[in-house]
C-alpha beads as a LAMMPS data file, in Angstrom:
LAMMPS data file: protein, C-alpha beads

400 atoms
399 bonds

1 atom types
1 bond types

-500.0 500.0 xlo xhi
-500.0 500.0 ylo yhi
-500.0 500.0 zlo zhi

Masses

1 110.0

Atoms # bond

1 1 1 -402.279 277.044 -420.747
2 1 1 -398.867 275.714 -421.915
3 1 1 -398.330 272.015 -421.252
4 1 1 -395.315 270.287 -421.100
5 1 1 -394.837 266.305 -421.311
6 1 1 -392.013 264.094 -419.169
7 1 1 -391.940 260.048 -419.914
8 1 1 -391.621 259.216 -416.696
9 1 1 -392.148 260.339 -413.154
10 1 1 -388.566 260.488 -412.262
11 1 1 -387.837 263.117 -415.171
12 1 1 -390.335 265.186 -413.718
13 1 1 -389.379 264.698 -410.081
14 1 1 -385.796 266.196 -411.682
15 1 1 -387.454 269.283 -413.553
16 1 1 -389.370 270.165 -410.184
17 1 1 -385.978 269.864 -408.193
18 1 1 -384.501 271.841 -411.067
19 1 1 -386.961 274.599 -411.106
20 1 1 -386.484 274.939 -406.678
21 1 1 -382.309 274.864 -407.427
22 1 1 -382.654 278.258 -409.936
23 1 1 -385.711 279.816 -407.729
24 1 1 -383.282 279.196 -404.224
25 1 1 -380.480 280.500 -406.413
26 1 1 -382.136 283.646 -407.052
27 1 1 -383.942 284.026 -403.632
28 1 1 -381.751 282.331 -401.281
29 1 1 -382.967 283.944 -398.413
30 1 1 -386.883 282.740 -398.850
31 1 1 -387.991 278.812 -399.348
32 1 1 -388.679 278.046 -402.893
33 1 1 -392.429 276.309 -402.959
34 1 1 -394.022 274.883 -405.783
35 1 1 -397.776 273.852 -405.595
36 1 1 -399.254 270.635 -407.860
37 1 1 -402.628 270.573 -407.881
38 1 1 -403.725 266.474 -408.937
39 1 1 -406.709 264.149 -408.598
40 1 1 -406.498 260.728 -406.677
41 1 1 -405.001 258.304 -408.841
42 1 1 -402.665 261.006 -411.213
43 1 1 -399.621 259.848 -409.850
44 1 1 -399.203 262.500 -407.101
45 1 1 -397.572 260.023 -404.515
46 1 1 -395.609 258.427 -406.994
47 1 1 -394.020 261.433 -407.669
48 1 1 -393.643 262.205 -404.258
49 1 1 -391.171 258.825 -403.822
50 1 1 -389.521 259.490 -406.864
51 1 1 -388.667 262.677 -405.927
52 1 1 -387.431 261.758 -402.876
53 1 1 -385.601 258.555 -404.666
54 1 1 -383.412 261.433 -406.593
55 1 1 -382.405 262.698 -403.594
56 1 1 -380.398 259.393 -402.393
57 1 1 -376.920 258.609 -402.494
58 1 1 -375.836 255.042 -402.135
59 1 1 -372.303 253.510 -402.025
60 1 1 -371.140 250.754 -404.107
61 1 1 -373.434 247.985 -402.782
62 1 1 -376.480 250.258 -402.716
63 1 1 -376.755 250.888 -399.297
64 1 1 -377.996 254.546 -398.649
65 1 1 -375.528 256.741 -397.346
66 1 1 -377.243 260.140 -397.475
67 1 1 -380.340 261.581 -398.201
68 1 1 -382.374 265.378 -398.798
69 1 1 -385.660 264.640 -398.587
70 1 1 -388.011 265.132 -395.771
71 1 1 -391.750 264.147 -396.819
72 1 1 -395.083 263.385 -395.840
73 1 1 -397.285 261.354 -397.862
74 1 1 -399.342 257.461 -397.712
75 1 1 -396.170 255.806 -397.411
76 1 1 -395.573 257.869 -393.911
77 1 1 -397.968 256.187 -391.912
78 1 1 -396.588 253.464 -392.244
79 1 1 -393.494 254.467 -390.273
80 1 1 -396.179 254.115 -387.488
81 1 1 -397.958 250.509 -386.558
82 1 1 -400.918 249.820 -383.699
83 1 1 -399.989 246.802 -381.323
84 1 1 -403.710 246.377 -380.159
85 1 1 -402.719 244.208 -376.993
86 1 1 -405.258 241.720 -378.057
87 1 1 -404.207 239.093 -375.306
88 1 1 -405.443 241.804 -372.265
89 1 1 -407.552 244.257 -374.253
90 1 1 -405.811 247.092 -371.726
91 1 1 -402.473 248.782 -372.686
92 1 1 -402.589 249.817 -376.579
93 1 1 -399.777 251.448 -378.223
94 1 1 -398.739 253.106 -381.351
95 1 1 -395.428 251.969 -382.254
96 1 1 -392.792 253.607 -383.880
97 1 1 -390.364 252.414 -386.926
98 1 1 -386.831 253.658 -385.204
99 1 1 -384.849 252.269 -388.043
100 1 1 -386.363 255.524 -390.039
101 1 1 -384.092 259.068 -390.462
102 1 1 -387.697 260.583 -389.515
103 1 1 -387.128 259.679 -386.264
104 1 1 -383.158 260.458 -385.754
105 1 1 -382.144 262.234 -382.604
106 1 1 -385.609 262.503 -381.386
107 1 1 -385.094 261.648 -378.074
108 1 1 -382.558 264.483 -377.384
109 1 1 -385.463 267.227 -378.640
110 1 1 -388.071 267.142 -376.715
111 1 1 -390.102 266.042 -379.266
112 1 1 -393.350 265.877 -377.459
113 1 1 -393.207 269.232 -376.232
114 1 1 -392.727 270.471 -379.958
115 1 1 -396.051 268.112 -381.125
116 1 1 -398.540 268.847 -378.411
117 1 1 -399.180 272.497 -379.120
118 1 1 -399.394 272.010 -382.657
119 1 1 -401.723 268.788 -382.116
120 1 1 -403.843 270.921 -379.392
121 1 1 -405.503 272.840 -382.452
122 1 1 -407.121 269.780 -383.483
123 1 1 -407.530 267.251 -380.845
124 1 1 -408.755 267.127 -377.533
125 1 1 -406.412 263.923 -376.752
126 1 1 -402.847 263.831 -374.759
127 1 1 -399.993 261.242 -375.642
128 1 1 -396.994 260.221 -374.286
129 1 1 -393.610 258.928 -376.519
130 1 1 -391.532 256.225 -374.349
131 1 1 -388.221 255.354 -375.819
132 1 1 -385.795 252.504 -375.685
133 1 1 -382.051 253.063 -376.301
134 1 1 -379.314 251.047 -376.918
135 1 1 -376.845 250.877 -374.023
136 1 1 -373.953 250.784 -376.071
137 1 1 -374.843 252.847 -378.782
138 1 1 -377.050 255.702 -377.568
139 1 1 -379.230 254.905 -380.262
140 1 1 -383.215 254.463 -380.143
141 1 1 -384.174 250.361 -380.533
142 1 1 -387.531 250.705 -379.841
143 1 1 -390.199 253.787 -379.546
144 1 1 -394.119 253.872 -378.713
145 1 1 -396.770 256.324 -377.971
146 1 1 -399.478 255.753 -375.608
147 1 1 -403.049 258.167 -376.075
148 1 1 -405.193 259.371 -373.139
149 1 1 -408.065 261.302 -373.037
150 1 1 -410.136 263.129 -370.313
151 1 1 -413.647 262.070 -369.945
152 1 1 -416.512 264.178 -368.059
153 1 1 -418.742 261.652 -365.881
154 1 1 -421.243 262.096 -363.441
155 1 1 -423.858 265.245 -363.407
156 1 1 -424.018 268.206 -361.108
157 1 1 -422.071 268.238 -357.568
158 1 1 -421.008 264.347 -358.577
159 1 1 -419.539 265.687 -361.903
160 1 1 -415.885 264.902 -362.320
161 1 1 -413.306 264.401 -364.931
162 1 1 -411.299 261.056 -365.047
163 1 1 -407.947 260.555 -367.514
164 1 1 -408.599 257.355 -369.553
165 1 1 -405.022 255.976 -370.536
166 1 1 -403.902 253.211 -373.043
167 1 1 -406.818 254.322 -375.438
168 1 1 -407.169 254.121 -379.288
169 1 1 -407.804 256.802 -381.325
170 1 1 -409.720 256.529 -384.357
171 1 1 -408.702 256.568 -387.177
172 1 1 -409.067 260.310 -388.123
173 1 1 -407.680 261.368 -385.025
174 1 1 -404.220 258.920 -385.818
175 1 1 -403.898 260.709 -389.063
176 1 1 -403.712 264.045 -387.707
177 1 1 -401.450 263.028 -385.247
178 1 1 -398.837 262.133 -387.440
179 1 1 -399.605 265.131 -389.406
180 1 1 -398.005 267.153 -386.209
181 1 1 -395.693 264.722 -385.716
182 1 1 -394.298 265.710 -389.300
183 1 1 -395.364 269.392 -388.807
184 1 1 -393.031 269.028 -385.087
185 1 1 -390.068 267.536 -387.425
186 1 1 -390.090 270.284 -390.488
187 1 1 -390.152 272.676 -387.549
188 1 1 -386.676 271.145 -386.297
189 1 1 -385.637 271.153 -389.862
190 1 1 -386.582 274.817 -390.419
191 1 1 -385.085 275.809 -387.167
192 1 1 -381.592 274.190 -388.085
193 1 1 -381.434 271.911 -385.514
194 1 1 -378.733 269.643 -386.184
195 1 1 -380.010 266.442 -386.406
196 1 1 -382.106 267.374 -389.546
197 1 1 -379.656 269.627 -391.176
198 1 1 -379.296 267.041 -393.952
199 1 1 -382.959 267.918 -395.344
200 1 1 -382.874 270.106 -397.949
201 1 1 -386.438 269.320 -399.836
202 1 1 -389.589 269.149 -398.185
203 1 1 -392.271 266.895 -400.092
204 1 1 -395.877 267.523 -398.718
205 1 1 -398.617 265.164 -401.052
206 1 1 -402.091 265.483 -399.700
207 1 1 -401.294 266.178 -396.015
208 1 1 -404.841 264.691 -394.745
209 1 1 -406.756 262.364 -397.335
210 1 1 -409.914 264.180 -396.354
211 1 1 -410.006 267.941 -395.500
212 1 1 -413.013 269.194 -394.405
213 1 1 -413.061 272.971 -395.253
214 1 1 -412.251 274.032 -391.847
215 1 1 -409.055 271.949 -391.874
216 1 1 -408.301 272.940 -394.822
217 1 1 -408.204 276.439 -394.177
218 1 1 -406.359 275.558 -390.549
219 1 1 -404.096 273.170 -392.141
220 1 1 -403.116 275.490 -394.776
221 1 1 -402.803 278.030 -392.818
222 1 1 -400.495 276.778 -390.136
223 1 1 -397.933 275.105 -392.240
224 1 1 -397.096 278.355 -393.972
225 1 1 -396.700 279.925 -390.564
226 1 1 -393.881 277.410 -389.545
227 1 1 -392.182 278.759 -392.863
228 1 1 -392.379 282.411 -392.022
229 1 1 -391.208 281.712 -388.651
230 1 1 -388.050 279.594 -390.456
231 1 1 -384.409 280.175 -389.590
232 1 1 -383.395 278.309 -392.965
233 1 1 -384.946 278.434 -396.342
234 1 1 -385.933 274.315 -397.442
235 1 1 -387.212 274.220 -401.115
236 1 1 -390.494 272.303 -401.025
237 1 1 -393.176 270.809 -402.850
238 1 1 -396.378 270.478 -402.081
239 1 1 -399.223 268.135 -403.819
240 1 1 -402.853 268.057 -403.782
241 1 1 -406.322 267.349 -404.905
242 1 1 -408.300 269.668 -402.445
243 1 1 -408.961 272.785 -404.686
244 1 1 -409.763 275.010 -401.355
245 1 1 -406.260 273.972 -399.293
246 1 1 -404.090 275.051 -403.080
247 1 1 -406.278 278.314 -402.503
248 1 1 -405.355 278.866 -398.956
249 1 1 -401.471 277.740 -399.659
250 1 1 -401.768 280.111 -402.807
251 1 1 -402.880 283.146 -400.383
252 1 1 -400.676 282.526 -397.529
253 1 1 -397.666 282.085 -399.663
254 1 1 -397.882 284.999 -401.505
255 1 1 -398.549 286.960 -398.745
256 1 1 -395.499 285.775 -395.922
257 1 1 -393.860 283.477 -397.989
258 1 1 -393.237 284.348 -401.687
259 1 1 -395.539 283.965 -404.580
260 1 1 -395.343 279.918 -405.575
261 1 1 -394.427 278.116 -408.616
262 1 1 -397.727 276.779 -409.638
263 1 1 -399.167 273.763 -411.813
264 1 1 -401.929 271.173 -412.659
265 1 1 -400.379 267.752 -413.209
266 1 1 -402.030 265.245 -415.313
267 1 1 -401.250 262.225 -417.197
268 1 1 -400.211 262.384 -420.829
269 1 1 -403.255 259.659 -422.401
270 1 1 -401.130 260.283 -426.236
271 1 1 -397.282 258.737 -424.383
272 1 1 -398.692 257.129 -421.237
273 1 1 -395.965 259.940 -419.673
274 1 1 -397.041 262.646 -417.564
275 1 1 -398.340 266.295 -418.600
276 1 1 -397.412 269.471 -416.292
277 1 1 -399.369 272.891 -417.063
278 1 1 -398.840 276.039 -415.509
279 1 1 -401.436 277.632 -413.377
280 1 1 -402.066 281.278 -412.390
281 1 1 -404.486 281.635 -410.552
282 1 1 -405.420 281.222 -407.499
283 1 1 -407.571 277.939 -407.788
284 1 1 -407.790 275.207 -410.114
285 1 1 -411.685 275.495 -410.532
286 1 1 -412.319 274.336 -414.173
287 1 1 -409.544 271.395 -413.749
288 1 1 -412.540 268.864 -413.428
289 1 1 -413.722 269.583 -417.379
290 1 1 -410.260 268.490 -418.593
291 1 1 -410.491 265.759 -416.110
292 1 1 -414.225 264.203 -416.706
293 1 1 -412.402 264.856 -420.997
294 1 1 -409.753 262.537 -420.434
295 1 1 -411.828 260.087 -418.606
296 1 1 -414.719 259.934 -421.265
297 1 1 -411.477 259.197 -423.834
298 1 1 -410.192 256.507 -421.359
299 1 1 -413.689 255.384 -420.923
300 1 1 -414.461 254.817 -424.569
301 1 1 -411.291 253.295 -425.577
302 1 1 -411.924 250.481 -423.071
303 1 1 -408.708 251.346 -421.240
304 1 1 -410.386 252.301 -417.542
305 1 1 -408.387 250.699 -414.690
306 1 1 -409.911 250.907 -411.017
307 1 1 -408.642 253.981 -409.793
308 1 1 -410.775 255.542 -412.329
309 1 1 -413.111 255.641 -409.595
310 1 1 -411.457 258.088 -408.005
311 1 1 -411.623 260.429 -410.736
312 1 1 -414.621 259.904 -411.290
313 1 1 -415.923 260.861 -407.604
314 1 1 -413.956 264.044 -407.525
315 1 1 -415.519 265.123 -410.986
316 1 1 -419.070 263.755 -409.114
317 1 1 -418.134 265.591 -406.022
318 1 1 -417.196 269.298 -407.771
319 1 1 -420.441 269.427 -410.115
320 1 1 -422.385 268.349 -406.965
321 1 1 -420.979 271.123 -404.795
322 1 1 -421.406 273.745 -407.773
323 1 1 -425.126 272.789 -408.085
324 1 1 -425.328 273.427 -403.934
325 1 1 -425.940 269.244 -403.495
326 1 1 -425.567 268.132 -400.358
327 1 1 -423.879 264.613 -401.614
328 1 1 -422.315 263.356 -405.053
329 1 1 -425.188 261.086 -405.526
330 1 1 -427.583 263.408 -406.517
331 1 1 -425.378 263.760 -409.887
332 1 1 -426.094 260.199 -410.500
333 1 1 -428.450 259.726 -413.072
334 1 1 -431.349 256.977 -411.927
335 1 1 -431.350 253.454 -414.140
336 1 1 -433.470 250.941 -414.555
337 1 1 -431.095 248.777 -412.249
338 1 1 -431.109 251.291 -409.448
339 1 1 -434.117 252.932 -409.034
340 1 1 -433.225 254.543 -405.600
341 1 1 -429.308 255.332 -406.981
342 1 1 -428.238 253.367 -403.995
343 1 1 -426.040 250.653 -406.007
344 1 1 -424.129 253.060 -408.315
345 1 1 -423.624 255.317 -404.969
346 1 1 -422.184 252.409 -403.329
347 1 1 -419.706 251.627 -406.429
348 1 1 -418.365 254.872 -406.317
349 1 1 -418.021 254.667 -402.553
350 1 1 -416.247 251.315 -402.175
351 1 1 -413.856 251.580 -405.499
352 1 1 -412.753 255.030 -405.007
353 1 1 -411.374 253.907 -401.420
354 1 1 -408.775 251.386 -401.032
355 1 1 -404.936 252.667 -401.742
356 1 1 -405.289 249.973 -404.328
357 1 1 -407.567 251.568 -406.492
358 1 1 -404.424 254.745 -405.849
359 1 1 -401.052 252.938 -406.118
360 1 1 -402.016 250.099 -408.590
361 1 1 -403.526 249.958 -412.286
362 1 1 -405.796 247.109 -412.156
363 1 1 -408.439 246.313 -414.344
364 1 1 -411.332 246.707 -414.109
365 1 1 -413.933 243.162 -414.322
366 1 1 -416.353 243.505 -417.044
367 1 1 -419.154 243.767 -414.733
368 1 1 -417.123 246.623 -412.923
369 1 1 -416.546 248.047 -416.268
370 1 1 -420.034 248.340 -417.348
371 1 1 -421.284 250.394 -413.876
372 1 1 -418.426 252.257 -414.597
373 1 1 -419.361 253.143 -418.371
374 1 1 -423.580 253.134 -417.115
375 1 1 -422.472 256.225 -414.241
376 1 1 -420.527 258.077 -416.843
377 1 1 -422.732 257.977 -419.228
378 1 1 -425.145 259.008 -417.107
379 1 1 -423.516 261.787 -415.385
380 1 1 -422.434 262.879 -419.040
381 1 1 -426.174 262.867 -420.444
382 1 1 -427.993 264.367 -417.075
383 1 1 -425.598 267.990 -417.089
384 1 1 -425.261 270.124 -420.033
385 1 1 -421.499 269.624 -420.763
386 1 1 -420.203 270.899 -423.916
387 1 1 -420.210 267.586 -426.045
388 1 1 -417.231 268.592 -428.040
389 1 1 -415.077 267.933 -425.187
390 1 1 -416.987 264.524 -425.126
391 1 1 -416.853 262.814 -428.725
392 1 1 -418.695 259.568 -429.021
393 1 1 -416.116 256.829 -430.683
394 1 1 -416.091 256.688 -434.008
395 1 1 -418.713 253.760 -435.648
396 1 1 -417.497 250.960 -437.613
397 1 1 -418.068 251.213 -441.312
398 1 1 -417.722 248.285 -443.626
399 1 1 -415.710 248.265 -446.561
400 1 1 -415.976 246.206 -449.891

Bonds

1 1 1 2
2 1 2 3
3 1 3 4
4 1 4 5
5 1 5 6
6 1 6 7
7 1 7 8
8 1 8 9
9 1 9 10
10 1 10 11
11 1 11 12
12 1 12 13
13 1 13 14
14 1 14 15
15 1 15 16
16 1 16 17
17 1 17 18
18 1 18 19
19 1 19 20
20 1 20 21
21 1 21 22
22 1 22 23
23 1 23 24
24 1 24 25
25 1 25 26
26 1 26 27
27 1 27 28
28 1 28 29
29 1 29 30
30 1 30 31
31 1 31 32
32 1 32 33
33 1 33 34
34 1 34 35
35 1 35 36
36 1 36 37
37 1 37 38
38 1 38 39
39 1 39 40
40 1 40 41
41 1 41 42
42 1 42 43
43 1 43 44
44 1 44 45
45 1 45 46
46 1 46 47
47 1 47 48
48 1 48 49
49 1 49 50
50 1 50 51
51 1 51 52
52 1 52 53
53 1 53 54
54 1 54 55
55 1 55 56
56 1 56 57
57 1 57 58
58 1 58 59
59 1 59 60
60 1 60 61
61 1 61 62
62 1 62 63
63 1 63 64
64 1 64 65
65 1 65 66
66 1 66 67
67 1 67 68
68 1 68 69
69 1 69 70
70 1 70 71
71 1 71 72
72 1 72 73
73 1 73 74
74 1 74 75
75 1 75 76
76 1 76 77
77 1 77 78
78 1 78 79
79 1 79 80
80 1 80 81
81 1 81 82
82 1 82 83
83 1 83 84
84 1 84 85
85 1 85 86
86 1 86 87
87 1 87 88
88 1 88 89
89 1 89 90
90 1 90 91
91 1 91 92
92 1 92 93
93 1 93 94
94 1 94 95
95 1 95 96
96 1 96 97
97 1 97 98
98 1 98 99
99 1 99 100
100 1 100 101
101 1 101 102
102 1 102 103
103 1 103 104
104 1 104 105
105 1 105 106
106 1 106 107
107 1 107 108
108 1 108 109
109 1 109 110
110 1 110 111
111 1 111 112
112 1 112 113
113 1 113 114
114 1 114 115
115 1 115 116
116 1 116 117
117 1 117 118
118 1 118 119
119 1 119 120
120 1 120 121
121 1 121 122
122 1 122 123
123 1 123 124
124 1 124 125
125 1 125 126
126 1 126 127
127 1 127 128
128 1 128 129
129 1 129 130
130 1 130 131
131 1 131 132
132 1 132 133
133 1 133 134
134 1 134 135
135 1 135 136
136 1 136 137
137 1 137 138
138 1 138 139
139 1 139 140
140 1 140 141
141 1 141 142
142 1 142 143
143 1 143 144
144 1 144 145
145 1 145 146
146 1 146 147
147 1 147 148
148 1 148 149
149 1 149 150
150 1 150 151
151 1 151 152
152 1 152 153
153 1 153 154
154 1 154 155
155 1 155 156
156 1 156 157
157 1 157 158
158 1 158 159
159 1 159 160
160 1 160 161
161 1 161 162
162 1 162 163
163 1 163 164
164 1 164 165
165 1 165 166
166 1 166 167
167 1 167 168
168 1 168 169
169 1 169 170
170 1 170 171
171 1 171 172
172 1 172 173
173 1 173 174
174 1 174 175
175 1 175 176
176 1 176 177
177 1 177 178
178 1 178 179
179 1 179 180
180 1 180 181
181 1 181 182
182 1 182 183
183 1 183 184
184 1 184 185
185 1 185 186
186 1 186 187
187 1 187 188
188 1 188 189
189 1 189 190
190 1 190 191
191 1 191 192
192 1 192 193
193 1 193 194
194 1 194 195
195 1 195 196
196 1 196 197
197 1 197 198
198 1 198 199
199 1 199 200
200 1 200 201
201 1 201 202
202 1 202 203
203 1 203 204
204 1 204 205
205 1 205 206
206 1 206 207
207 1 207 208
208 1 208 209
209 1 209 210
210 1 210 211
211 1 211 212
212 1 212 213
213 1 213 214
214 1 214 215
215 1 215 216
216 1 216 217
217 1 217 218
218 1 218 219
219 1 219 220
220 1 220 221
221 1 221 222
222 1 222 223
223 1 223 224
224 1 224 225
225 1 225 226
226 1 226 227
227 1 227 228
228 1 228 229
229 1 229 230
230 1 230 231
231 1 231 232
232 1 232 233
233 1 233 234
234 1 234 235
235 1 235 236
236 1 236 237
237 1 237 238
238 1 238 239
239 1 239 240
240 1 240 241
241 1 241 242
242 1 242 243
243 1 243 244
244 1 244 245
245 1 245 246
246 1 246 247
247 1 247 248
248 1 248 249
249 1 249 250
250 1 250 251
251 1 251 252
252 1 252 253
253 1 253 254
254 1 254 255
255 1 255 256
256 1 256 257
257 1 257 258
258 1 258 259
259 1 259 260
260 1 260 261
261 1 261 262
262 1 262 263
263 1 263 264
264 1 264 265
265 1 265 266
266 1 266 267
267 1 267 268
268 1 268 269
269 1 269 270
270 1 270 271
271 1 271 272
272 1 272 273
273 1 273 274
274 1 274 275
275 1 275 276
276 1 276 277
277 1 277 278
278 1 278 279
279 1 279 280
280 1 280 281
281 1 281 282
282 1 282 283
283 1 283 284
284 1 284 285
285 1 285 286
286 1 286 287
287 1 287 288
288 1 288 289
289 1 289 290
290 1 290 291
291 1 291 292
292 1 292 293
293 1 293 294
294 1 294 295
295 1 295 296
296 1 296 297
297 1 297 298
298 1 298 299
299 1 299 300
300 1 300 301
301 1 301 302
302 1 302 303
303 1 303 304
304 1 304 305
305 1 305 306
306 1 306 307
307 1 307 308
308 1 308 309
309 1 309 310
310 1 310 311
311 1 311 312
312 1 312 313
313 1 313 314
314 1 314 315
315 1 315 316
316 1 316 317
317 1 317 318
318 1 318 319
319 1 319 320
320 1 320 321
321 1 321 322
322 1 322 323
323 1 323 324
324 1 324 325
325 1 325 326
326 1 326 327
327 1 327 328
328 1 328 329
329 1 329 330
330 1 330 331
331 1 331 332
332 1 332 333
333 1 333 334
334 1 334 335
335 1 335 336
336 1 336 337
337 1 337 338
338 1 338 339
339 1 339 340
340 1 340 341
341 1 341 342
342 1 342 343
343 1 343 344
344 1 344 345
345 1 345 346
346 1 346 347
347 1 347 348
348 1 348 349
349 1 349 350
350 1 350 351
351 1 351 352
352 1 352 353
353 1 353 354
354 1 354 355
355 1 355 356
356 1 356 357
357 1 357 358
358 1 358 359
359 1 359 360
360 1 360 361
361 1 361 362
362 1 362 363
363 1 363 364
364 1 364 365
365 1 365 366
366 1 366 367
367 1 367 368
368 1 368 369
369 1 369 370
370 1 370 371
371 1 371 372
372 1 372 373
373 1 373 374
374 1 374 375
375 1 375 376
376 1 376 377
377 1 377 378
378 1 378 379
379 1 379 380
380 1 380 381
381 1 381 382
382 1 382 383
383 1 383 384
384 1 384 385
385 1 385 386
386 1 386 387
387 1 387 388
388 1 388 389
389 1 389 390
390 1 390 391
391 1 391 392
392 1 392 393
393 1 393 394
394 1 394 395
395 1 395 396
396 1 396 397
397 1 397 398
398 1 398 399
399 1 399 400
């Protein structure tokens, strides 16, 4: 598998936009895709802003004039904010960041008619958008969406089925929400509607944090069905850590779409840069060896930073699923400290969650450190890996 090394995020974010540029230029009738597959904590949403970043012009005084990039990752939820109505308990709302391109022209496209039959395939809830405009200006000051939901009371002839407004949706349910939102707005985009003709990259990173296989298949699925339906080709990216949904995209692509661009990212632990290897097939199954590798080196050169964690799950949560567990505990090996395997559970659990432990490379306390090093290890002496791949460090010898 041939790897190649970039220094920095942003000179990779400008090979991937290179490699879409000469596969549009050859193809410009089909949308260029190029699939990453990445664990948590690689870099993949990094890469995701940076590549967005290249897509910016500014003027003089670095104000933002134009832009290419249409994406979907962390950083888009935050477009969207609850106002809980804390002071009555009654009316909540989710509000809506107007000041954001993602939301230009919305008002004039029926957005909610384009969102509710894509959100219908997962949800059993309704919504309504209400906008503000500016008088003047035309222009949306303020926008918020309010949830209902139908609920079945009563039994028999008293049965009957009430519409609860102003509710909350968890916080599963609010994810894939904005999911269609995004899916409603690359379908403008695709279509050519006007107000989104100025996208011309589409970056997708992990479009919900936690695919269960259904969605993954359904999620997969339906977003390469926008593109065959597309009246413009967008070149686009798409980044993730679920091995099944990179299957699915792999599958569907090939078959409407056009055979992807494919490749495992991983960080580069010899230049603290970032390494990008090709991959052919259809799924990245034996990625977790090389992984669980370059965390025992991280590991034993005392250089393990939180989101380690992550890694560390995702390497607990393949082997588990391989050996037809039902949860990544049972890869845990029992210590004298944790008899029942509850404790180390619970650190993997609470420090692979957080987008701290994603975003930011703290380190680790020395107490943190050591359950760290005692799971490893333990997960590393209970399975039969090839110890090659896992060296011990070297001992200290004296010298006179």
């Amino acid at each position: 598998m041939r790897e190649i090394s970039y220094a920095d995020l942003s000179e990779l974010a400008g090979h991937l936009r290179s490699v879409l540029a000469d596969k549009a230029q050859r193809r410009p009738d089909k949308s260029p895709f190029i699939l990453l597959y990445a664990f948590n904590g690689t870099g993949k949403t990094r890469l995701s802003t940076a590549f967005k970043d290249l897509g910016k012009v500014a003027d003089e005084n670095g104000e933002v004039q134009s832009r290419d990039t249409l994406y979907f990752n962390a950083f888009t939820e935050d477009l969207f904010s609850w106002d809980n109505d804390l002071e009555n308990d009654e009316h909540r709302t989710l509000k809506l960041n107007p000041a954001s391109n993602f939301f230009v022209g919305l008002n004039e496209l029926e957005i909610e008619n384009r969102i509710r039959p894509l959100l219908d395939r997962y949800a059993d809830f309704d919504f309504k958008i209400n906008f503000a405009f500016d008088e003047r200006t035309g222009k949306i000051t303020s926008a918020e969406v309010t949830f209902s939901r139908e609920i079945l009371s009563g039994e028999g002839d008293d049965a009957r089925t009430d519409e609860v407004d102003g509710i909350k949706i968890s916080r599963g349910e609010e994810n894939i929400f904005i999911w269609c939102f995004f899916l409603a707005i690359l379908q403008l985009a695709l279509d050519g509607a006007e107000a989104y003709k100025w996208v011309e990259h589409v970056y997708i990173d992990d479009p919900i944090s936690s695919l269960d296989e259904h969605n993954a298949i359904v999620v997969g699925n339906h977003l390469v069905q926008l593109y065959r339906e597309a009246q413009r080709p967008i070149r686009t990216v798409v980044s993730t850590h679920h091995a099944l949904f990179f299957n699915v995209l792999h599958y569907e692509l090939k078959s409407h779409v056009g055979r992807p661009l494919q490749h495992i990212l991983k960080r580069d632990r010899r230049t603290g840069g970032y390494l990008l290897a090709e991959q052919t097939g259809d799924t990245p199954q034996f990625y977790h060896v090389t992984a669980l590798a370059d965390l025992w080196l991280v590991a034993q050169g005392g250089q393990a930073k939180t989101f380690h964690f992550n890694i560390l799950r995702t390497i607990l949560e393949k082997t588990a699923l391989f050996l037809g567990h039902h949860h990544f505990s049972a890869c845990i090996k029992d210590a004298a400290d944790d008899a029942d395997g509850i404790l180390h559970q619970r650190f993997v659990d609470l420090l692979s969650h957080g987008k701290y432990s994603m975003y930011e490379p703290t380190e680790m306390g020395d107490d943190t450190n050591e359950y760290f090093l005692t799971i490893l290890r333990g997960f590393v002496e209970r399975h039969p890996f090839n110890r090659e791949l896992l060296p011990e460090p070297a001992a200290d010898t004296e010298t006179t």
